[in-house]
Each structure stands twice: as C-alpha cells, then as structure tokens.
C-alpha positions as CSV (number, residue, x, y, z in Angstrom):
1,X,0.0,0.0,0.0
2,X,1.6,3.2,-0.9
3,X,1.9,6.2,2.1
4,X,-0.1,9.6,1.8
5,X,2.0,12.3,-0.1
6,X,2.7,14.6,2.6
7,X,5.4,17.5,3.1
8,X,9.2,16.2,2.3
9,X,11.7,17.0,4.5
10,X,12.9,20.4,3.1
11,X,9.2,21.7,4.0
12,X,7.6,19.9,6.3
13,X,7.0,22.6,9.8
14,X,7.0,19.6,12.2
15,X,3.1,20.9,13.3
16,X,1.9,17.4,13.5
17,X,-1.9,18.2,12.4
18,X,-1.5,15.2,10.0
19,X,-0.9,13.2,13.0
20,X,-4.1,14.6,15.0
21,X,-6.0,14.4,11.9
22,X,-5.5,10.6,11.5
23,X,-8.6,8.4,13.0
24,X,-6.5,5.1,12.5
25,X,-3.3,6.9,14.4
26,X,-1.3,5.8,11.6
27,X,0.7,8.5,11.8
28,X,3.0,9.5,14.8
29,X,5.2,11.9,16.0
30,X,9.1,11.3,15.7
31,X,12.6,13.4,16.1
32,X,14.6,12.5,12.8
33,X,18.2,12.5,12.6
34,X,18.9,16.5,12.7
35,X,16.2,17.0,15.9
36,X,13.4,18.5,14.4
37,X,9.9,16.5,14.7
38,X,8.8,14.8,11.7
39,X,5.5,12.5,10.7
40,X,6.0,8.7,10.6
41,X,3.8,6.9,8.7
42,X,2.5,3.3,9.5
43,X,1.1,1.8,6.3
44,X,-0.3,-1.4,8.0
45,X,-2.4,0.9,9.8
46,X,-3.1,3.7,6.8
47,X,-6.4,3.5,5.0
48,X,-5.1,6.6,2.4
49,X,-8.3,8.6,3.4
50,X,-6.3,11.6,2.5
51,X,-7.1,13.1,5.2
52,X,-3.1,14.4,6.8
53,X,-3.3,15.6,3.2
54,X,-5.7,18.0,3.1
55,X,-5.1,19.2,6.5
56,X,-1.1,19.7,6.2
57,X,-1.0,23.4,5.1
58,X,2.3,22.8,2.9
59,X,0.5,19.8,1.0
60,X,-2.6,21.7,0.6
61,X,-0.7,24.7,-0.1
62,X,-3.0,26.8,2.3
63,X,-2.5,30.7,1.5
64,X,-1.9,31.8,4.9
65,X,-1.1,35.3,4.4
66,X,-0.1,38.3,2.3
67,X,2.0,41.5,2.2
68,X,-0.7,43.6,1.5
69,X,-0.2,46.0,4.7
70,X,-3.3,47.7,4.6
71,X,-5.4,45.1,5.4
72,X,-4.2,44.8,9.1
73,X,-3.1,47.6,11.8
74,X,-0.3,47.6,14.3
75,X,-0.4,48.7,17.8
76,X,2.1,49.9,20.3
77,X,1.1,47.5,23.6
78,X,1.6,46.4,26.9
79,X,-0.3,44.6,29.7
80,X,-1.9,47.0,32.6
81,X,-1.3,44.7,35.5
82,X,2.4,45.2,36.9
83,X,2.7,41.5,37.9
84,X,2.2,40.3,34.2
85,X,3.8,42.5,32.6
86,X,7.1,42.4,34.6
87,X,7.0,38.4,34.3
88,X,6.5,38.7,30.4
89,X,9.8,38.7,27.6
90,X,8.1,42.3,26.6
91,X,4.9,44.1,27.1
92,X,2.6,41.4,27.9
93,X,-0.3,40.5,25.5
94,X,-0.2,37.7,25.7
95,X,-1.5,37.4,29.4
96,X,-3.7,40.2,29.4
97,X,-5.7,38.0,26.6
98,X,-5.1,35.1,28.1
99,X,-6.8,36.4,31.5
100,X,-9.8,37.4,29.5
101,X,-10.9,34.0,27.9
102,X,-10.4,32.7,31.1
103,X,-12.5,34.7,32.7
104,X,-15.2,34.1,30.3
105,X,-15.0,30.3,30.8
106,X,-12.2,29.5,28.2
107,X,-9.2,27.2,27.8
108,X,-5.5,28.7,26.7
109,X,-3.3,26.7,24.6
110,X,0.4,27.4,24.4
111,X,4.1,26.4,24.6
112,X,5.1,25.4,28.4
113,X,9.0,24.8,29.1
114,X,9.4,21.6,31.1
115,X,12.7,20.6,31.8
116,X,15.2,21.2,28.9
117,X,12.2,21.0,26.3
118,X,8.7,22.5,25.2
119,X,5.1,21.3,24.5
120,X,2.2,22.7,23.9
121,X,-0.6,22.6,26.8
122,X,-3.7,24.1,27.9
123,X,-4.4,25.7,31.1
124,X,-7.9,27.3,32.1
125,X,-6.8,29.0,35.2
126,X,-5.6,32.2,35.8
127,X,-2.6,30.9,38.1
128,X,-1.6,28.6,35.2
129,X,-0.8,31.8,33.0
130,X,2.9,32.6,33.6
131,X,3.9,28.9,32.8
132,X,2.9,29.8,29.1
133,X,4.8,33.5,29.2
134,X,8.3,34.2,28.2
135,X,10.5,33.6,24.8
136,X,11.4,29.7,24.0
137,X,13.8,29.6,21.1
138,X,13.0,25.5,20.3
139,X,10.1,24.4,18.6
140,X,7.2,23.0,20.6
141,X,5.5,19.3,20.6
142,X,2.0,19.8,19.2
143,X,1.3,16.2,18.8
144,X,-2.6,16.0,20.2
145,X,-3.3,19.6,20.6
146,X,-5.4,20.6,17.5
147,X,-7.6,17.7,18.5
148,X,-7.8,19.1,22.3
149,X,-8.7,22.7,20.5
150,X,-11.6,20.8,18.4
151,X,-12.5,19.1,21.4
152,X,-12.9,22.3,23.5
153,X,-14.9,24.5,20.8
154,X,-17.2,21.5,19.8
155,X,-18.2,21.4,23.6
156,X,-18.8,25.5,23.5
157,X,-15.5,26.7,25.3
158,X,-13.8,29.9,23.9
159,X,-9.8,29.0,22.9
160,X,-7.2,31.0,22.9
161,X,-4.0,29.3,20.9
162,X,-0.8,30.7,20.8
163,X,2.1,29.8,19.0
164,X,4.1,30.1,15.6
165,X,3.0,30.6,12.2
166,X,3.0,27.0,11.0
167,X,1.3,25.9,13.7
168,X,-1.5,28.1,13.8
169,X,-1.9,27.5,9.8
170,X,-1.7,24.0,10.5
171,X,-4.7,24.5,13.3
172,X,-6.7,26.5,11.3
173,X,-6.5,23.7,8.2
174,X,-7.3,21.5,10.8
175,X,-10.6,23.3,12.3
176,X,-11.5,24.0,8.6
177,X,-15.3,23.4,8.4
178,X,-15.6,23.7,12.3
179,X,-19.0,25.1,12.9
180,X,-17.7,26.8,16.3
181,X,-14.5,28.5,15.0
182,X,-16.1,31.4,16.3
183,X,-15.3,30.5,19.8
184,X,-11.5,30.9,18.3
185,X,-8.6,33.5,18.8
186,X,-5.6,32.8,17.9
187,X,-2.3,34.4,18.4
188,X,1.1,34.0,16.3
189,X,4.1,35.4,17.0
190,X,7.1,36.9,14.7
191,X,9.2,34.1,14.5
192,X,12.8,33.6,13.9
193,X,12.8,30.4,12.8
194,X,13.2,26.8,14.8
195,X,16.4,25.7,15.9
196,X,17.2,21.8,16.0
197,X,16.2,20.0,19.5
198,X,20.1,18.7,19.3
199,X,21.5,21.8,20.4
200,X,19.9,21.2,23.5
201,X,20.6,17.5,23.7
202,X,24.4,17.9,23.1
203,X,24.0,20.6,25.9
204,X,22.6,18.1,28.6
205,X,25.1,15.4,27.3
206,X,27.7,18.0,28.0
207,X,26.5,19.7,31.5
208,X,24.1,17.0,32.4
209,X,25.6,16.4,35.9
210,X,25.2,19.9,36.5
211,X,21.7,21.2,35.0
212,X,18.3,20.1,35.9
213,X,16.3,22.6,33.8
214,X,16.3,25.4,31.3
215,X,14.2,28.3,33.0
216,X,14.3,31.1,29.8
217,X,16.0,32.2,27.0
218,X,16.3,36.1,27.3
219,X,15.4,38.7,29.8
220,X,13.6,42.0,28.6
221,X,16.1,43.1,26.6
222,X,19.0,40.4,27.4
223,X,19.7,37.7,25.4
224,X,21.0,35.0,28.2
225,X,20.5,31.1,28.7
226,X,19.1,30.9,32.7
227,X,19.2,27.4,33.9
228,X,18.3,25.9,37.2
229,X,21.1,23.4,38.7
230,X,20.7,20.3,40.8
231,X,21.1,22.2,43.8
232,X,17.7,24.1,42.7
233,X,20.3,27.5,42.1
234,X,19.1,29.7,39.2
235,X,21.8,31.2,37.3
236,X,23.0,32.8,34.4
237,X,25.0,31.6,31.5
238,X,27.6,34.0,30.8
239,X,27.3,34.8,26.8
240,X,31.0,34.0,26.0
241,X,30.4,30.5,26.9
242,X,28.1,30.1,24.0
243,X,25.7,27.9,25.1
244,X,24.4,25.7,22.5
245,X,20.7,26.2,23.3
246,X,20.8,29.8,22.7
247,X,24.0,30.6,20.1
248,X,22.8,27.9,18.1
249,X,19.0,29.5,17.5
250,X,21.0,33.1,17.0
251,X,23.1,31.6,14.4
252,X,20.0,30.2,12.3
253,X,22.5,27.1,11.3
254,X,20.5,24.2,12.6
255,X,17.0,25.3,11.2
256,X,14.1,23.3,9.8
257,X,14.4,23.7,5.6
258,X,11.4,25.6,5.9
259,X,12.4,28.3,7.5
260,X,15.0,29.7,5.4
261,X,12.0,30.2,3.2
262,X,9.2,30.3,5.5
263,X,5.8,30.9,3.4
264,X,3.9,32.1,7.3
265,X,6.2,35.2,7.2
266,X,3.6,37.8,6.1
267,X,2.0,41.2,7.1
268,X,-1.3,40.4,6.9
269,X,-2.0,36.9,8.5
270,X,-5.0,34.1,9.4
271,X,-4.4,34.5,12.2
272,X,-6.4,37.1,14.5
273,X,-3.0,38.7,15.9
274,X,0.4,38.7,15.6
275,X,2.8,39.7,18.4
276,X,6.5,40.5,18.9
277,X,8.7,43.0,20.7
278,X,8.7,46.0,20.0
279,X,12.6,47.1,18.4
280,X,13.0,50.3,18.5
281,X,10.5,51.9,20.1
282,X,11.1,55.9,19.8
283,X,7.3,56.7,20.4
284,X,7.0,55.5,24.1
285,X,10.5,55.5,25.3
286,X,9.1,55.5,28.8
287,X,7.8,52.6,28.7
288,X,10.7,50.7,27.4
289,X,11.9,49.4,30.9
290,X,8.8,47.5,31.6
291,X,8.5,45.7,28.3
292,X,6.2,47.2,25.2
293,X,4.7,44.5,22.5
294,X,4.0,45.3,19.1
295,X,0.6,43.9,18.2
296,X,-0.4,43.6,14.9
297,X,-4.1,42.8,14.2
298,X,-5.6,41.3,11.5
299,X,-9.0,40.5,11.6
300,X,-12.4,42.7,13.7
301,X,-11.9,39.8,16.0
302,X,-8.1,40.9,16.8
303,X,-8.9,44.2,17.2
304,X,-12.0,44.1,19.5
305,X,-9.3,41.1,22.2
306,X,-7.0,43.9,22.0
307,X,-9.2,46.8,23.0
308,X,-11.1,45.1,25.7
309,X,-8.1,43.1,27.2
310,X,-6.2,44.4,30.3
311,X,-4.2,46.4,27.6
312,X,-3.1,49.9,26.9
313,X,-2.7,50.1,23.4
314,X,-2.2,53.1,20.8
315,X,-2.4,52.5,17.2
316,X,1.3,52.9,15.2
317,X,2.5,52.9,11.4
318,X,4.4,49.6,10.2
319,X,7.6,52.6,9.7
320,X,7.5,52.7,13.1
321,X,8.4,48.5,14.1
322,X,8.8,46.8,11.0
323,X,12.3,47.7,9.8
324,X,13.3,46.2,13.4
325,X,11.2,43.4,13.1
326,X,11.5,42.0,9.3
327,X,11.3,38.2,9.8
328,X,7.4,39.4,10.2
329,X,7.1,40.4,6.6
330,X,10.8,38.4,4.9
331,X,11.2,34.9,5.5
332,X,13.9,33.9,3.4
333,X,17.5,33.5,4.6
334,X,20.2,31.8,3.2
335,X,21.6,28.0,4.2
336,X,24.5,27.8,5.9
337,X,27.0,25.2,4.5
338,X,26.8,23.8,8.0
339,X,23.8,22.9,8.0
340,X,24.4,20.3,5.2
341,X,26.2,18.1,7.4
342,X,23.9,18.7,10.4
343,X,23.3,14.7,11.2
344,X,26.7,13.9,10.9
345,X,27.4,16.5,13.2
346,X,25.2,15.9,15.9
347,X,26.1,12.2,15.5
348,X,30.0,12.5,15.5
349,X,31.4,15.8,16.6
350,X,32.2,16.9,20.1
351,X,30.7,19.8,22.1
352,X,33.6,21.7,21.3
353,X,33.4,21.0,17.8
354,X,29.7,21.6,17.9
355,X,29.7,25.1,19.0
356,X,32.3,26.5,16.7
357,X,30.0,25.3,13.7
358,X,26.8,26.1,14.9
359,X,27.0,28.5,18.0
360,X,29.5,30.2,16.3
361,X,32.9,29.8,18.6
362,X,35.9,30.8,17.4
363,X,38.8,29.2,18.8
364,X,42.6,29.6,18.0
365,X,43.4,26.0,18.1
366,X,41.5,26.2,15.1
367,X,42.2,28.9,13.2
368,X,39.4,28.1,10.3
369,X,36.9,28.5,13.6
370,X,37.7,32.1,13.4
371,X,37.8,32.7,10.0
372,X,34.6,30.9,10.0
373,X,33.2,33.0,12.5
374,X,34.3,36.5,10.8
375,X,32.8,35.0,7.8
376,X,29.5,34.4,9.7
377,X,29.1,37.9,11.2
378,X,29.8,39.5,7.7
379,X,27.1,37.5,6.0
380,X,24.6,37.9,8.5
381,X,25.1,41.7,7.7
382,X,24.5,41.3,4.8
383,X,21.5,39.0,5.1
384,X,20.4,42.0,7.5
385,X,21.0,45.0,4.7
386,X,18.8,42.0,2.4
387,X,16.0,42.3,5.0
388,X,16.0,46.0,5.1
389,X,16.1,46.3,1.5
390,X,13.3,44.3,1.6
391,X,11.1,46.0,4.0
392,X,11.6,49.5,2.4
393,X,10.1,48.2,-0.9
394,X,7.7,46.8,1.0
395,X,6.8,50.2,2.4
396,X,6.8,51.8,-0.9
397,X,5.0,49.1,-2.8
398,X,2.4,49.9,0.3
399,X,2.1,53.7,-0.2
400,X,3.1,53.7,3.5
C-alpha cells in the first residue's frame, strides 16, 4: 500500500496536524536524525483517506497570508497589570488576553517549558498563565493539541492558541469546516525560525551532571541562557560560553528547511493577531523598561481582544516596528554550508566542535573557527541589509 503524499523533508514545519488528523493513528510523531519533529507513517495501519493531506497546510498549499499591509493595523502594547507585565519577555499581550478567555469560561493553549524542552498545553486557570509566558527559542510538541482545540470549541468553550505561524496554519487547516471556529482566537508570533532540538541535547550530554532545567532564554532586553542546577540554584550563563541552546537558535544554522524560506512570514496573517517586541520603540521610550509589545491585528476579531483586554494600546504605522522586526514580513535567509552536514554532526562531533560550527565559537586552536566565524558575522550583515532592503520596498510598494 503506498503512504499519503505529505510534506518532504525540506518543507515539512513539524506541526503534526497530520498526526491529530488521522482516526487510525497511523501516523506518529518522531525526532529525525537533525532534531526537528517529523511525521512517521505506518502503512499497515493507513487506510489513504487523504485526510493528513488536506489538512497539512504545505501539501494543501494553504495561502496563509499576504503582504498587503493595509489590510491589518499595528499597535504599540503592553499589559496594565504590573505582575504580568514584569514576568512577560516584553509588554505582555499575551496574558492580558489570556486572563480574559479565562475569565469568560475558556481554555488557553500554548508552549510550556518543562525541563530542557517544550510542548504545547492548555491551562484554564488564571494561576496557570505565567507557565505559558516568556520567549522559548525551540520548537514546541504539538502532537494532540489541534484535537484538544476541536474538542474544547465542539463542547462550547472559547480558545485561545498561541504559537508560531505554522502551527497556527496547520490548526486553522485542521478546524477548517468547524461550525464553532467562532469560539477561536488565535495568536502567532514573529518568528525567527526553529532551531534543532540537538542543540539542547548535546547541551545536557555536556552539563548534564550539573543542569536540571532550562528556566528562559532572554530577559527583557537580554539575550541570556538561565538554567536551574541540581542544587535548585538559578543562574545565568555567561554569553562568551556560548551555550548551544541559545547561540545555536542566534546563528539560524540548525533550522528546519522551511524556515529559510518560510511561506507564514507575512504582514497580513490568518491569524487574528500577531505579536512581537517591539525594536526600536522611539514613540514611548518611557515605557521601554517595563517591556512594550507590538501587536499587529488582523482580523475585527483581533482588534475588538486587543481593546477590551487588560491592555493599553495606541495604534502605530508599520515605519514605526517593521524595519526592526523583518522576519514578520521576509522569510527567506540563506543555508548555511553547516547545516548540510547537520546529522553527521550531531552524530560525530564533540561539544567543542559543535559550537564552533553552529553556535559560532571561534577558537585559535582552530584557526578556520575564526575565519569561519568573521565570515558568519559579515554575512549575517548582509543577510540583514537584504531584509532591510526588503522592507523598504515593501513600504513603498504599500504607499506607506
């Protein structure tokens, strides 16, 4: 019996709605041999309903967005209640919309950190909120979740879901038809692009005996790798060490295919919001200590969470966030030779080794490190000036 035709490896996002959308669970969540989650088909079990294929938004090419700016509106944000707000990466949304569906007998679905990795859960209490806040530069399981969401509006709950572009794609494919997608809000946020799960493997192999968890990724405005000992200690990895976790997702060297062309990266989205931080902020400098979000709304629905959230928000241009924040409107970047060999790596080299290839460590011992290194920073300058090119076009082809 031959297998469904689903996304190859160069674009499959890892979402896993063809594995939620299978009634015969022929299909099941796997890591492949670079650490990014993959589909793996069971054809004893596989009926070819076609089914995974018409929900996988790469197979079904599903138009997610476009660049046609006009049709959604940006807004300078941040969250009204101190104690959110100070726990968030930046100005809070997320919580302050979170809070409300809760309040009005909802469920929240997003990315929890447990341990060294991430999944996606629900929570429907207020208390549960701050285990879903802050930055997490891996990509999270979704295995199960779209079918928790379906579950939740077919029995009349409002859902929030949170999470990247692909994944709220691949949930909105999946809910396609749903008679209560009403009931849903859903949140994406302006991704950089997922890192392989092996940088944080190699990390545990490496410092196992001395981590027990990773507790966030970045600060406000710092990036920094904060991990929680055996002892129970929190503390702060100093930058020059590189830690894989975090140099490796700065780098971009160990991405999913897909991401060096992401198709999600648009300005006008599905989804019912976008969020990010907001770069730059010259128009409420004030404010920049406690955290300020850039919120970009898409549809009515967007627009009304925002306004009558626990929010202060003021309406911006895209002039004033978007030349900070590109990867919202420019998905493309360019392969690094590196990640070519990105199994063999993970499968051969040392830590060591590791981080001078994808965390970007220069060492003397090896000279080439450095060269390689200097050659890194000056093309991800140039990949930068490529961006900005890009979003000044963009701006023009806007009439904005």
């Amino acid at each position: 019996m031959a297998s469904p035709h689903l996304a190859d490896k160069k674009h499959c996002t890892g979402c896993m709605a063809c594995a939620d959308s299978c009634a015969q669970h022929a299909i099941t969540c796997i890591i492949n041999d670079e650490g990014h989650y993959a589909y793996q088909v069971d054809e004893n079990k596989c009926v070819l309903c076609h089914r995974c294929e018409k929900v996988c938004p790469i197979v079904s090419n599903l138009q997610y967005g476009t660049n046609d700016l006009k049709e959604s509106q940006p807004y300078a944000a941040w969250n009204t209640n101190d104690d959110f707000r100070r726990t968030a990466t930046s100005g809070g949304v997320f919580p302050a919309i979170a809070k409300k569906t809760i309040t009005q007998g909802g469920v929240v679905f997003g990315a929890v950190q447990e341990q060294l990795y991430v999944h996606h859960e629900f929570i429907d209490s207020i208390d549960g909120i701050t285990s879903l806040q802050g930055s997490k530069y891996t990509q999270s399981k979704t295995e199960g979740i779209f079918a928790q969401v379906k579950d939740a509006l077919n029995n009349g709950r409002k859902v929030l879901f949170t999470g990247v572009g692909c994944q709220v794609a691949a949930l909105l494919s999946f809910l396609k038809g749903n008679k209560k997608i009403d009931n849903l809000i859903t949140i994406d946020l302006i991704c950089g692009g997922v890192p392989s799960s092996f940088l944080i493997k190699k990390y545990a192999e490496e410092f196992g005996c001395e981590i027990e968890s990773i507790v966030s990724y970045r600060s406000k405005s710092k990036y920094e790798l904060t991990v929680i000992d055996k002892l129970g200690n929190c503390r702060a990895v100093p930058s020059e060490e590189r830690p894989l976790p975090l140099a490796g997702f700065t780098t971009g060297a160990t991405e999913r295919y897909v991401c060096y062309d992401c198709p999600f990266a648009k300005g006008h989205r599905m989804s019912d919001i976008t969020i990010g931080d907001y770069w730059g902020n010259k128009l409420f400098p004030e404010q920049n200590k406690k955290g300020v979000s850039v919120a970009i709304a898409h549809t009515e629905k967007g627009k009304l969470v925002l306004q009558s959230s626990e929010l202060e928000v003021h309406e911006i241009g895209w002039r004033d966030f978007l030349f900070r924040n590109p990867r919202m409107v420019y998905g493309k970047g360019s392969i690094p030779r590196s990640r070519m060999r990105l199994a063999k790596a993970f499968a051969k080299y040392r830590y060591e080794r590791l981080q001078e290839d994808y965390a970007n460590k220069g060492s003397w011992k090896r000279p080439l490190s450095m060269v390689n290194r200097i050659c890194l920073i000056i093309k991800g300058k140039f990949i930068a000036n490529r961006r900005q090119a890009f979003v000044k076009q963009l701006l023009i082809d806007n009439n904005l």
